[in-house]
C-alpha positions in Angstrom: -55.1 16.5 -9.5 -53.2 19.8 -9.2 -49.5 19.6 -9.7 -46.5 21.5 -8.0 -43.4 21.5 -10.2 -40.3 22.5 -8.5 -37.2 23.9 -11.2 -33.7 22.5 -9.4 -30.5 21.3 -10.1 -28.3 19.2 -8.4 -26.5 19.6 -5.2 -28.4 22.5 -4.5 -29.5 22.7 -0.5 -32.3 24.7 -0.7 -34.2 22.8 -4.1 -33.5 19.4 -1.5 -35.2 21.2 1.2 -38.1 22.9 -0.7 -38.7 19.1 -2.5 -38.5 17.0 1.2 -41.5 19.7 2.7 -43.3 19.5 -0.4 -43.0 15.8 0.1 -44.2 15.7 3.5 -47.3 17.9 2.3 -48.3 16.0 -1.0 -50.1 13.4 0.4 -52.0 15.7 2.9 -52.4 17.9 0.5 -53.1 15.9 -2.4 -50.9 17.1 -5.2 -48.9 15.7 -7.9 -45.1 16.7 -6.8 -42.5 17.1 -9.9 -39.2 17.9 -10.0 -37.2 19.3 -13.4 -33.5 19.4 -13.5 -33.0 23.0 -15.2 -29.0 21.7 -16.2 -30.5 19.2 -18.5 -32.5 22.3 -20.5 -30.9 25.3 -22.0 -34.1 27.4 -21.8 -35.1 26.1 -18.7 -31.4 26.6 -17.1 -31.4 30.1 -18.3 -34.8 30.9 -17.0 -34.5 29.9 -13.8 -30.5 29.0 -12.8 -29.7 32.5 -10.3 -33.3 31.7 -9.0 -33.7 27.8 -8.2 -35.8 26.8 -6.3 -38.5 28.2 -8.0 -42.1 26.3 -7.3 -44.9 26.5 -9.3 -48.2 25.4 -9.0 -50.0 24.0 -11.7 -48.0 26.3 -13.9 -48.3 29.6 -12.5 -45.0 30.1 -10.1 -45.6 31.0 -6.8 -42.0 30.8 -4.7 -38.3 31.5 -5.5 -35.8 29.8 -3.2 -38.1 28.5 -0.4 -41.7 27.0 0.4 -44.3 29.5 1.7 -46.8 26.7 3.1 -49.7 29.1 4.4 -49.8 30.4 0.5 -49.4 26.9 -1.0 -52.6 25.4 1.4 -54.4 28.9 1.0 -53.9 28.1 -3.1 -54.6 24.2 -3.4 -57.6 24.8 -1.0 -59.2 27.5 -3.5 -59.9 25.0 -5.9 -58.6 24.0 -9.8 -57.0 27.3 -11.1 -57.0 27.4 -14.8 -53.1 27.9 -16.1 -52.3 31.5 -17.2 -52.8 32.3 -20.8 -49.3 31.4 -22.0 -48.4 30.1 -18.4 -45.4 32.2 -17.0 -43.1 28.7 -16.8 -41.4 27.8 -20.0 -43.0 25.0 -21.7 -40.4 21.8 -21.4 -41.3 18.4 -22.4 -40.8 16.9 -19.4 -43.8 18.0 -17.7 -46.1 16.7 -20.1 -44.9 13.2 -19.5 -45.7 13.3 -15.7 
């Protein structure tokens, strides 16, 4: 199953709005929806903290800030992409526990 990974933090309005669409749109869609909180990672808060929302898909990012839904169908309907030699989101511990 492909999986969409969304970086937030709490209290931020658009991360809450980019996770309730991607909600609405996982089980049409059929994706595996998770969510990291970049305050509990140093790397991952300075990667991504001026930036949050940032989506990625299966590894590879794809938004900052807000849900482009035509890409993210276009994307999950081309198939299993292989991640990106070295992936271009920072590795974190988290995601391989989901």
């Amino acid at each position: 199953m492909r999986r969409v990974t969304v970086y937030s933090k709490p209290d931020c309005h658009l991360c809450q709005q980019a996770i309730g669409r991607l909600q609405a749109l996982s089980t049409e869609l059929s994706f595996e929806l998770t969510e990291l909180d970049i305050t509990l990672d140093e790397a991952l808060h300075r990667a991504y903290f001026e930036r949050i929302p940032v989506i990625a898909l299966d590894g590879e990012e794809l938004f900052d800030y807000f849900v482009d839904e035509r890409i993210l169908r276009a994307r999950l309907s081309a198939g299993a992409q292989p991640r990106p030699e070295g992936g271009s989101c920072p590795e974190h511990p988290l995601e391989s526990r989901r």
